[in-house]
SETIZA-507928 format. One record per residue (C-alpha): x, z, y; residue in three letters. Coordinates in steps of 0.02 Angstrom, whole numbers, plus 50000, padded with zeros to 5 digits. Example, Ala and Ser with C-alpha at 12.3 -4.5 7.8 and 13.67 -1.06 7.14 Angstrom:
% residues 2
((50615; 50390; 49775); "Ala")
((50684; 50357; 49947); "Ser")
% end
This chain:
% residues 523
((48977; 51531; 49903); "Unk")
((49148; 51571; 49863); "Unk")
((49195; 51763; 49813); "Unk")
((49389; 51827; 49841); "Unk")
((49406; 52023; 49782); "Unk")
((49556; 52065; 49795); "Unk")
((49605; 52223; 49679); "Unk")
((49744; 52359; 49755); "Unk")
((49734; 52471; 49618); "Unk")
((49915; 52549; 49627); "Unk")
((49889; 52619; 49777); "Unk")
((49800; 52754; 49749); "Unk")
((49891; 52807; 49611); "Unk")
((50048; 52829; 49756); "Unk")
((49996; 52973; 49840); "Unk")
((49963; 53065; 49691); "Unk")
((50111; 53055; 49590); "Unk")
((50229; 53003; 49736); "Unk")
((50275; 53134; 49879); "Unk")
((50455; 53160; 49924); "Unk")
((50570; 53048; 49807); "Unk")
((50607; 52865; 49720); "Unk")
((50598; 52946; 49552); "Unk")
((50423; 52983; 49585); "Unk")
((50387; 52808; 49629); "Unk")
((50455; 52732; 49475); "Unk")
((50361; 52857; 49378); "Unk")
((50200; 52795; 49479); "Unk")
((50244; 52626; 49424); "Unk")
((50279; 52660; 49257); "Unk")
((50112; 52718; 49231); "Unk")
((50025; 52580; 49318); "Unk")
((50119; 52465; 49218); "Unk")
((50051; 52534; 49058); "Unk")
((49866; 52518; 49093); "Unk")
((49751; 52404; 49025); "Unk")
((49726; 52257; 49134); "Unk")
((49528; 52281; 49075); "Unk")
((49553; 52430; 49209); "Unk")
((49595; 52375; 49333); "Unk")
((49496; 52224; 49343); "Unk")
((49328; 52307; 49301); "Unk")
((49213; 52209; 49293); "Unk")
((49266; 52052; 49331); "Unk")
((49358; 51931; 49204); "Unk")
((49533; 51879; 49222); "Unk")
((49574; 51729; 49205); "Unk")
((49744; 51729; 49305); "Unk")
((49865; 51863; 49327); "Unk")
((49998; 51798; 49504); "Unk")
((50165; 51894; 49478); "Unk")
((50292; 51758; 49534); "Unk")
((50335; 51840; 49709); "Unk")
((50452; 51937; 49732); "Unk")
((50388; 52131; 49741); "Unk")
((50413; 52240; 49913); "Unk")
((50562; 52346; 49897); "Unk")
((50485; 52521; 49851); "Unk")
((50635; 52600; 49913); "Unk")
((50639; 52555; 50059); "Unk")
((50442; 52585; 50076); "Unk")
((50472; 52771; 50034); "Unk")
((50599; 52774; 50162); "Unk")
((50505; 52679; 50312); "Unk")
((50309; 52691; 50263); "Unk")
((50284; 52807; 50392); "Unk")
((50357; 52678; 50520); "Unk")
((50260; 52532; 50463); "Unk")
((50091; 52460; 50471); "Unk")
((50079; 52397; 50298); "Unk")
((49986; 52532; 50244); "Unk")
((49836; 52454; 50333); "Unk")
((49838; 52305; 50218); "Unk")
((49911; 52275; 50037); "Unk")
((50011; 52126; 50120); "Unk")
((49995; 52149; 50309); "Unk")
((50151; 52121; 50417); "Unk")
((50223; 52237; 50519); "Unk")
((50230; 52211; 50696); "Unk")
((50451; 52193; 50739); "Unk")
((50540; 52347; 50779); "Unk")
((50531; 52436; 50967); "Unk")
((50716; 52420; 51054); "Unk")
((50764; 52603; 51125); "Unk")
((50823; 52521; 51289); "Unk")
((50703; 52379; 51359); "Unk")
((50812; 52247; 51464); "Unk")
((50738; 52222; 51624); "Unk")
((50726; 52025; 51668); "Unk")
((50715; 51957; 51835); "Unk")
((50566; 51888; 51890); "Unk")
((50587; 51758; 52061); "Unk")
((50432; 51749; 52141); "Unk")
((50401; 51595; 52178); "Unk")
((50261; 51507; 52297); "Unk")
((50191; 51420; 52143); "Unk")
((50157; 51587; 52043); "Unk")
((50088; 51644; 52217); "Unk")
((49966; 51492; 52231); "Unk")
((49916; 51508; 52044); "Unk")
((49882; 51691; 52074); "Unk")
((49767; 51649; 52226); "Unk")
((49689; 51524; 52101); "Unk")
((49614; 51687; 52015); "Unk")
((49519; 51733; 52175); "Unk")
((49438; 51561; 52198); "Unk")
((49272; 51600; 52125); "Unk")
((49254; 51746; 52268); "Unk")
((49321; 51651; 52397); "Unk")
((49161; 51676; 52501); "Unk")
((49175; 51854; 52494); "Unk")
((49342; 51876; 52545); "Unk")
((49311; 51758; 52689); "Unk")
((49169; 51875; 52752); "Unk")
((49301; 52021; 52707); "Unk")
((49419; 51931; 52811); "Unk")
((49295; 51911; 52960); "Unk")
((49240; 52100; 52959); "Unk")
((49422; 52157; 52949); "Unk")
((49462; 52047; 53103); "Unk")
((49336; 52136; 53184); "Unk")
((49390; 52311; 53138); "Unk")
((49575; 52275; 53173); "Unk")
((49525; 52201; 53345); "Unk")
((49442; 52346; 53383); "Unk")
((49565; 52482; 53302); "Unk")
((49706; 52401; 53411); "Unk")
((49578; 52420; 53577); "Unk")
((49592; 52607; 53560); "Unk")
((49769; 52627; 53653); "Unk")
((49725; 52509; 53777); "Unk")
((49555; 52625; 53810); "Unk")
((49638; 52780; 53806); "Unk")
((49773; 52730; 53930); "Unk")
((49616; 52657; 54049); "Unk")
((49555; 52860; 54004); "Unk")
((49712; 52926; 54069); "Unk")
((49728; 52815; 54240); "Unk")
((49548; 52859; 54282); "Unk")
((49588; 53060; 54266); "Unk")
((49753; 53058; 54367); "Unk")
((49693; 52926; 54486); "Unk")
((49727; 52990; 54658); "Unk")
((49577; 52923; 54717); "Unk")
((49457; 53053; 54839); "Unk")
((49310; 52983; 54763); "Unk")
((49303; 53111; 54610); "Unk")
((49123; 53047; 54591); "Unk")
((49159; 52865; 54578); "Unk")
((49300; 52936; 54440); "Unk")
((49189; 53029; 54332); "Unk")
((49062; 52905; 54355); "Unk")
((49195; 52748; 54278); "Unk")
((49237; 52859; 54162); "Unk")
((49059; 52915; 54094); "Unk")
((49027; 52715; 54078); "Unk")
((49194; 52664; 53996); "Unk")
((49182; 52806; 53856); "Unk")
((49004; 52726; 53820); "Unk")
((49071; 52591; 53811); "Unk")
((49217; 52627; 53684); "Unk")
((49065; 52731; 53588); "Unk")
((48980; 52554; 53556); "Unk")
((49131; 52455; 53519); "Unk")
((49185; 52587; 53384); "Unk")
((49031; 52590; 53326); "Unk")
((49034; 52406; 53303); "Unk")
((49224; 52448; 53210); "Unk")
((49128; 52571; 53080); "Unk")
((49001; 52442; 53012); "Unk")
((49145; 52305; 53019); "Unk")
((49268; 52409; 52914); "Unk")
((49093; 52456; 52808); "Unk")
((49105; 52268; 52777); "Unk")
((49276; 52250; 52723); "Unk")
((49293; 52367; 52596); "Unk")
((49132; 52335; 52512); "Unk")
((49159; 52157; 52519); "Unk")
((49329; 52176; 52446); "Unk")
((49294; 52309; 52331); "Unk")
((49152; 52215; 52220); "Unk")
((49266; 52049; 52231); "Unk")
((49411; 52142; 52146); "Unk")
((49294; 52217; 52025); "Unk")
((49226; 52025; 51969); "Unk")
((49415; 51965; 51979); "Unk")
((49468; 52096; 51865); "Unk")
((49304; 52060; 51745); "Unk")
((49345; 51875; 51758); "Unk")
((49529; 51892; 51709); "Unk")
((49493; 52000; 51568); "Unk")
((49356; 51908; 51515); "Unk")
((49489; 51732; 51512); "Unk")
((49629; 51826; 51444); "Unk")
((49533; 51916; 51308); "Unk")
((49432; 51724; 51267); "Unk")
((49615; 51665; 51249); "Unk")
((49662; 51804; 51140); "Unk")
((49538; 51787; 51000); "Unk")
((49573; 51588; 51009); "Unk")
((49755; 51617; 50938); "Unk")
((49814; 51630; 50743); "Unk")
((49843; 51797; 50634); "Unk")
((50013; 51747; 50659); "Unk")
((49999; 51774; 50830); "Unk")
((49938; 51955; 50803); "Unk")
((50063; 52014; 50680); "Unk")
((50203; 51979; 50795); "Unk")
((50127; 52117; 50935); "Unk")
((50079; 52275; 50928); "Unk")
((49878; 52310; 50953); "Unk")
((49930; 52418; 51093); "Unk")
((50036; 52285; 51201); "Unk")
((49869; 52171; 51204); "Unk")
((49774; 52335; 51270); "Unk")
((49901; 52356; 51384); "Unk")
((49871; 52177; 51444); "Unk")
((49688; 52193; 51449); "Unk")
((49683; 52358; 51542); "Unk")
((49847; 52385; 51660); "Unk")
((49896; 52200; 51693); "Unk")
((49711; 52135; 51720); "Unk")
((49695; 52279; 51845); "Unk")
((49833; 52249; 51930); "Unk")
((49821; 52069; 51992); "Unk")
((49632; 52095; 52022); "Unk")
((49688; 52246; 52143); "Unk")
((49840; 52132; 52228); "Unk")
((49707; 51998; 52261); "Unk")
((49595; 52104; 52332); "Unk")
((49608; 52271; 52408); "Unk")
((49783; 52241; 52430); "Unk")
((49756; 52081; 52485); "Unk")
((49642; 52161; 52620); "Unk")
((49783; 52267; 52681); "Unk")
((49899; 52146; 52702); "Unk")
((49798; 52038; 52799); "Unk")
((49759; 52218; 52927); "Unk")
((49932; 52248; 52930); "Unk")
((49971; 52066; 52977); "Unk")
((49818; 52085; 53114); "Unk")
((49885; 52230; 53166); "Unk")
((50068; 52184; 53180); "Unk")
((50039; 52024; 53291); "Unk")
((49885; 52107; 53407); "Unk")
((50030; 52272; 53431); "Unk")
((50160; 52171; 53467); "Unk")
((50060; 52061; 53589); "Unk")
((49992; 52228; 53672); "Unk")
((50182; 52279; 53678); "Unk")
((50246; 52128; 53768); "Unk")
((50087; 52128; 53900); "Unk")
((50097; 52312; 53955); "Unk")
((50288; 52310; 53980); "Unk")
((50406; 52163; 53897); "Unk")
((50574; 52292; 53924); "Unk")
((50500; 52435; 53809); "Unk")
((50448; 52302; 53692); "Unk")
((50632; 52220; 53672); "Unk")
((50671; 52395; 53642); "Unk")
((50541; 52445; 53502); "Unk")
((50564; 52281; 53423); "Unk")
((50766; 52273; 53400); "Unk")
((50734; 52370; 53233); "Unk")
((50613; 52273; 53146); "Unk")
((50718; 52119; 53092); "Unk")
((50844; 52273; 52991); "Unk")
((50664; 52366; 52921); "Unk")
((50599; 52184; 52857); "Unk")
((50770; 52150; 52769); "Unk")
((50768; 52306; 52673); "Unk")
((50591; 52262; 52635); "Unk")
((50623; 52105; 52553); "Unk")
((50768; 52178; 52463); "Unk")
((50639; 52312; 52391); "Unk")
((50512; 52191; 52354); "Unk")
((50618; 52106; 52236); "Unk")
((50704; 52254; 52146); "Unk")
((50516; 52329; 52138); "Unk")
((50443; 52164; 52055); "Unk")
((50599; 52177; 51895); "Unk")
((50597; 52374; 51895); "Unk")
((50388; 52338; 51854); "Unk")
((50404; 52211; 51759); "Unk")
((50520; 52305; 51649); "Unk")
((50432; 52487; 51642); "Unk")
((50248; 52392; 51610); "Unk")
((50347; 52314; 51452); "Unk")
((50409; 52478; 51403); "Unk")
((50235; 52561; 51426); "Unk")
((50153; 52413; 51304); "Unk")
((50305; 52454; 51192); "Unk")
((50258; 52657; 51188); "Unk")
((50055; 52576; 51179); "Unk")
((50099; 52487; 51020); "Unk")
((50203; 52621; 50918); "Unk")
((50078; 52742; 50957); "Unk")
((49932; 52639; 50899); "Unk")
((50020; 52595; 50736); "Unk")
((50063; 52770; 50685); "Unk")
((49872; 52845; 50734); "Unk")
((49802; 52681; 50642); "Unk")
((49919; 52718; 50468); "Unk")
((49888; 52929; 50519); "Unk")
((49883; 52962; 50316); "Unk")
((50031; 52875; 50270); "Unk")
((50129; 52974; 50388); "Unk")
((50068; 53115; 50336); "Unk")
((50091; 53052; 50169); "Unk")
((50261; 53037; 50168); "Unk")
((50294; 53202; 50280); "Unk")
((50332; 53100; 50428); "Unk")
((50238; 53176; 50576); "Unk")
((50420; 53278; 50633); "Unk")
((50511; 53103; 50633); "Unk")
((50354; 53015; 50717); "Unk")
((50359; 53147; 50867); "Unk")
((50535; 53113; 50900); "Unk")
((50530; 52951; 50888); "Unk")
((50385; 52936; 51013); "Unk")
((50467; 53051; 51137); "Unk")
((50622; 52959; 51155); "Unk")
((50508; 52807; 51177); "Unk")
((50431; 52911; 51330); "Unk")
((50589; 52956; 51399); "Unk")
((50667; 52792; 51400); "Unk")
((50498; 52741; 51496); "Unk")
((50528; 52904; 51604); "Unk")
((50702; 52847; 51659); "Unk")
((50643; 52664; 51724); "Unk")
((50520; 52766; 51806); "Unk")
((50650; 52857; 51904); "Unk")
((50744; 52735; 51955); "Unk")
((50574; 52641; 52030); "Unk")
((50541; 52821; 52096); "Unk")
((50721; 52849; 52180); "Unk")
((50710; 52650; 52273); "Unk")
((50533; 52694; 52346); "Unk")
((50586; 52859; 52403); "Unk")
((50733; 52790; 52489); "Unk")
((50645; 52644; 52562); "Unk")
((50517; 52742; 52615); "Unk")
((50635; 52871; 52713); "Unk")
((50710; 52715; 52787); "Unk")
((50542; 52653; 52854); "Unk")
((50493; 52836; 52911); "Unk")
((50665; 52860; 53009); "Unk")
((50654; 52666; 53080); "Unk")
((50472; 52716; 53131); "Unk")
((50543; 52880; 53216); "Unk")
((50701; 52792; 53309); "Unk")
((50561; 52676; 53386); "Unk")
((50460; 52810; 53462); "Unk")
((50614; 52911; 53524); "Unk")
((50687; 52757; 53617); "Unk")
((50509; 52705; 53693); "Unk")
((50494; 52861; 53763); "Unk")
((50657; 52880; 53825); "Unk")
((50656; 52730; 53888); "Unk")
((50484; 52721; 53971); "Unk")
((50503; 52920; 54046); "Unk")
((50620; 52844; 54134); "Unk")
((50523; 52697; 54199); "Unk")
((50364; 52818; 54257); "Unk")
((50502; 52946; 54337); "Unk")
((50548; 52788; 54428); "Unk")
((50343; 52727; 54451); "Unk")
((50399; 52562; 54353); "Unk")
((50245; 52605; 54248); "Unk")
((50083; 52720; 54239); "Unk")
((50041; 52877; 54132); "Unk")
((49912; 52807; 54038); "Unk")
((50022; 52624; 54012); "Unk")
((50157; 52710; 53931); "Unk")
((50025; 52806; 53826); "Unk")
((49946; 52642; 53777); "Unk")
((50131; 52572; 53734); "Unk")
((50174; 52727; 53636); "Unk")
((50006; 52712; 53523); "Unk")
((50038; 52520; 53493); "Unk")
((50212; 52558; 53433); "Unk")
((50166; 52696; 53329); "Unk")
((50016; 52572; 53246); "Unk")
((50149; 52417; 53244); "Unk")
((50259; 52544; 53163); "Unk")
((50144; 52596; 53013); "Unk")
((50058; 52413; 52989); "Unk")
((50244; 52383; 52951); "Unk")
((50260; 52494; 52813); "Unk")
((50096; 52437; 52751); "Unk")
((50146; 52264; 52751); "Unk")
((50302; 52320; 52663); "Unk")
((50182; 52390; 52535); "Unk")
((50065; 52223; 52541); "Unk")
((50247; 52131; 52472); "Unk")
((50296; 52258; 52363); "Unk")
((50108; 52265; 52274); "Unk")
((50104; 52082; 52271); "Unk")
((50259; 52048; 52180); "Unk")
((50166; 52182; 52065); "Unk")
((50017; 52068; 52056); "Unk")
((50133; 51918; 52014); "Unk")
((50236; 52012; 51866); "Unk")
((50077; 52057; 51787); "Unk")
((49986; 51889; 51805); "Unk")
((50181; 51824; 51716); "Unk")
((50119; 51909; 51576); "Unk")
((49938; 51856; 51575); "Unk")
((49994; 51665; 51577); "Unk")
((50107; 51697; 51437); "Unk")
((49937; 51713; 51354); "Unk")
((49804; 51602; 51446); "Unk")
((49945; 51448; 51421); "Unk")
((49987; 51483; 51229); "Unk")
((49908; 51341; 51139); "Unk")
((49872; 51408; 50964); "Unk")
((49930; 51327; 50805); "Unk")
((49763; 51336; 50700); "Unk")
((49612; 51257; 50791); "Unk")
((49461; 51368; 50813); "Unk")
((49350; 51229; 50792); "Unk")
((49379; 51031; 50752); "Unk")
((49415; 50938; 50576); "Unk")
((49290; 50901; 50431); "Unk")
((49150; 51002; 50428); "Unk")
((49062; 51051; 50263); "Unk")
((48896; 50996; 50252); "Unk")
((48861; 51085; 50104); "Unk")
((48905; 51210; 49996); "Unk")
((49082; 51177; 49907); "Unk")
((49096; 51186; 49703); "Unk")
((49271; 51316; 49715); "Unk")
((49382; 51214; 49647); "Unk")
((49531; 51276; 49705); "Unk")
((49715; 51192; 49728); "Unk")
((49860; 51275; 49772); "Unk")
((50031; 51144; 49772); "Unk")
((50198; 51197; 49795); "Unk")
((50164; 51354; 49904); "Unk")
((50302; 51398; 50009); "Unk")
((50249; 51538; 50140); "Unk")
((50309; 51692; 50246); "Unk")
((50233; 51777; 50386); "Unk")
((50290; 51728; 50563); "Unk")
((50333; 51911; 50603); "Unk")
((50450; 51908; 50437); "Unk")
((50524; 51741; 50434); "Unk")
((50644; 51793; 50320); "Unk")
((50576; 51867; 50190); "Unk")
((50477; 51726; 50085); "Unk")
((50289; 51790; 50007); "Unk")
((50271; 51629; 49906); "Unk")
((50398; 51519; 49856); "Unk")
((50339; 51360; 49759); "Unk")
((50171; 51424; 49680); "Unk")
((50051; 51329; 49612); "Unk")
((49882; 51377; 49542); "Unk")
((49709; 51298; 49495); "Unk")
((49557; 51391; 49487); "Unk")
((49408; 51287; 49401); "Unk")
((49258; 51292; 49514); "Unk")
((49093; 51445; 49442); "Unk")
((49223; 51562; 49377); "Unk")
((49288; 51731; 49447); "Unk")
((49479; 51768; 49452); "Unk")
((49551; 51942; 49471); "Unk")
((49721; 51922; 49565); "Unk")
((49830; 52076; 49476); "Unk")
((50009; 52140; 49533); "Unk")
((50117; 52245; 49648); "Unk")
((50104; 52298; 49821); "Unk")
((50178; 52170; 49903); "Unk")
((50166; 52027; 49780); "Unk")
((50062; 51922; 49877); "Unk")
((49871; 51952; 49832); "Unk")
((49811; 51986; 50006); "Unk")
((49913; 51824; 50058); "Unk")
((49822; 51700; 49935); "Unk")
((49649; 51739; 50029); "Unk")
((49736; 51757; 50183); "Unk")
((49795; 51572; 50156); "Unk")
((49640; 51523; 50063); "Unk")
((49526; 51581; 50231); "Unk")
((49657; 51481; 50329); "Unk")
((49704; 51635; 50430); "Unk")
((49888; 51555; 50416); "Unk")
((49965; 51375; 50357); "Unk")
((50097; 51362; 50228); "Unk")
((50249; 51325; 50295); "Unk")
((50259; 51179; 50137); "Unk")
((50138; 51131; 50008); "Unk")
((49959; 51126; 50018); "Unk")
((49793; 51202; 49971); "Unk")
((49643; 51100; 49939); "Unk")
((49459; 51157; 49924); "Unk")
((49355; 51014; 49806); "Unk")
((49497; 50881; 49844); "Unk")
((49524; 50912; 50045); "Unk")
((49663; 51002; 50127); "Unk")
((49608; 51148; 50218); "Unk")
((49712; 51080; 50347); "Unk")
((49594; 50943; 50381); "Unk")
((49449; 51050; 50382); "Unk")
((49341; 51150; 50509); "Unk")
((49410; 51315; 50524); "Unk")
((49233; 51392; 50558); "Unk")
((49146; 51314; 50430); "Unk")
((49257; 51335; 50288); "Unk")
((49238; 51521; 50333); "Unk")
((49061; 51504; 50320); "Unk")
((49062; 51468; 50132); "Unk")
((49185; 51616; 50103); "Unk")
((49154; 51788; 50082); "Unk")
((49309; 51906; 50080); "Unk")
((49285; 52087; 50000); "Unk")
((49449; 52204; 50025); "Unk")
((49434; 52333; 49903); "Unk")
((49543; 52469; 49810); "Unk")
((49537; 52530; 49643); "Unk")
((49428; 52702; 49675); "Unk")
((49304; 52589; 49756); "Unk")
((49240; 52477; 49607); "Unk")
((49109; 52546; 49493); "Unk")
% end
């Protein structure tokens, strides 16, 4: 079993003898320089002291400690800097990212095909309500004598309509549970892929996003496409019922009102599709701006002492409000298009029911039509009128759906550099010698600032090396590489002759055990 302790005894000397100014920290360093080595190592003998790399600027960690998440590790990288203004990028949607988003849903296709069936039903019987009510309305003001023979038709056609909407309740029952529990797997499927594909991908990976952008992924995006292929999925598919079975009804009680209610809806599904497609970048670029606010807010909470620390909690309020209010103006602008779009729809619906009853007054005045037919037409216009803005919504929450699930294959697809499983496996316990040639490294999120640059070092197997220096100098990063958490960009480390390269990941883990500990901590 190998051991790696690595020792970050400076540390906790900072906060003690550094508060406000540089001075301080060269005083702090001053007097870590002049301890015995015997202290800080305790009890362990050193047989190697690394202090080739180049040490972290300390000014500059005064200055920006509160900003950063290397506080969290002796050596961790921080995650690259949040842009004020997030540039909005235009997503196409495309009938491939449609069918690969439909490819999510496959699993509960069942469901949503007895979904499908019930909500057939319920829109069938939804849309028979005009034509029933008009039948109501010819039966009272029939001229008929028999007034008897009239109550009597209408006594059996309203217990009629009484079963059928019965029928409609357990039907819509249907569709909404049905949909509702296959959204719920969707989303738990999705999550369950994206998060599997998550933990498969390098350190590297990590330090170049924030903890709170992947949360942001697994809650808000996951949601989102599980909700577009199903409950929104659902509406579309009543809307599109409802649209056709109006505008059938429309045409068969009186084809001249329906030229006249229809001459609007070619404008309303033109603005519709304009919408759609300003809605699916305005998302796209607010849900980025939301993972952005997610991640600085996580990394300040998680490094909560070194803000305080350093006196930063004034500057780390500011800085996370103007991160909200550049999220709060994208936000407007998505607000001020759905406001106007909806007006539009609201005054298109309007103009439709003015002119059909213009229009058909004039046809009963003339006995062109009955009371209750022009009733019916009037209730299949206003229906046909709101499935429209509904389906309006259906496109609007799919392109949604599709910017989200953009994000998730960004993920899913990513093939990562170091294999979770595959290469040599150790059969048995290793002796420790350790190798490392010609070390050349830097972290992916920090390409330019090199950790190691040429080391080389041999530790002889059943002995125990204390790895001594600054912040910064590349302790954490020897295990780091040594655990094979990253490659070396050149050189190579070998473990008893074999480059970790060509080893199993998992079981060269196995035979290390990795102990993080600071100075106050060691007996």
């Amino acid at each position: 079993m190998l051991s790696i302790v690595i020792l970050n005894g400076h540390r906790q000397l900072l906060p003690g003898l550094c508060r406000r100014s540089f001075r301080n920290v060269q005083l702090a360093l001053r007097h870590y320089e002049s301890m015995p080595r015997r202290t800080l190592a305790g009890h362990f003998r050193v047989t190697h002291t690394f202090r080739n790399a180049t040490p972290l600027n300390l000014r500059r960690l005064v200055r920006g400690a509160a900003t950063s998440s290397s506080a969290a590790s002796d050596n961790a990288p921080s995650s690259p800097p949040v842009e004020k203004q997030a540039k909005a990028t235009k997503v196409a949607l495309k009938s491939t990212d449609v069918k690969r988003l439909l490819e999510f849903a496959k699993p509960e296709r069942w469901n949503i095909a007895g979904g499908v069936s019930c909500l057939m039903i319920s829109s069938a019987i939804t849309m028979s309500v005009p034509f029933g009510l008009g039948k109501i309305l010819d039966i009272i003001y029939s001229t008929s004598a028999e007034t008897g023979i009239a109550k009597e038709k209408l006594d059996q056609f309203c217990l009629l309509l009484g079963g059928v909407f019965l029928l409609g309740g357990l039907a819509n029952f249907g569709r909404v549970y049905l949909f509702s529990n296959a959204s719920l797997r969707i989303t738990k499927n999705i999550r369950s892929k994206v998060y599997s594909s998550m933990l498969n991908q390098e350190a590297g990976w990590f330090d170049q996003r924030g903890t709170g952008e992947l949360v942001n992924r697994l809650s808000s995006d996951t949601f989102q496409v599980g909700n577009s292929l199903s409950m929104n999925l659902s509406d579309g598919l009543r809307s599109t019922a409802m649209i056709l079975a109006g505008a059938g009804m429309m045409v068969y009680t009186s084809p001249q009102l329906a030229l006249v209610g229809m001459c609007i809806v070619p404008c309303v599904a033109g603005v519709a599709v304009v919408y759609g497609r300003f809605v699916r970048n305005i998302t796209k670029e607010l849900t980025d701006k939301f993972a952005d606010v997610m991640k600085v807010g996580e990394e300040r909470l998680g490094n909560i002492k070194t803000v305080k620390m350093f006196c930063k909690e004034m500057y780390e309020k500011k800085l996370f409000t103007e991160q909200l209010i550049d999220a709060l103006n994208i936000g407007y602008r998505e607000t001020k298009a759905r406001a106007t779009f909806y007006g539009m729809t609201g005054l298109s619906g309007n103009i439709i029911i003015l002119s059909v009853l213009y229009y058909g007054g004039t046809m009963v005045s003339n006995s062109e039509m009955t009371v209750g037919a022009l009733t019916s037409f009037i209730l299949y216009a206003g229906y046909t009128a709101i499935s429209i803005g509904g389906l309006s919504n259906f496109y609007t929450e799919l392109n949604k759906g599709v910017g989200s699930a953009t994000r998730l294959w960004e993920i899913i697809d990513r093939k990562h550099t170091i294999p979770v499983e595959g290469g040599l496996e150790l059969r048995q316990a290793p002796c420790g010698e350790i190798v490392f040639n010609s070390v050349h490294f830097n972290y992916p999120s920090r390409p330019d600032a090199a950790v190691l640059s040429g080391l080389s070092l041999r530790i002889e197997p059943a002995t125990s090396t204390a790895v001594v220096g600054r912040s910064g100098s590349g302790k954490s990063t020897l295990a780091s590489l040594l655990l094979r958490l990253y490659d070396p960009n050149s050189g190579s480390i070998q473990l008893d002759g074999h480059d970790l390269r060509e080893l199993n990941p998992m079981s060269l883990r196995s035979y290390i055990g990795a102990v993080n500990q600071v100075f106050k901590n060691i007996g």
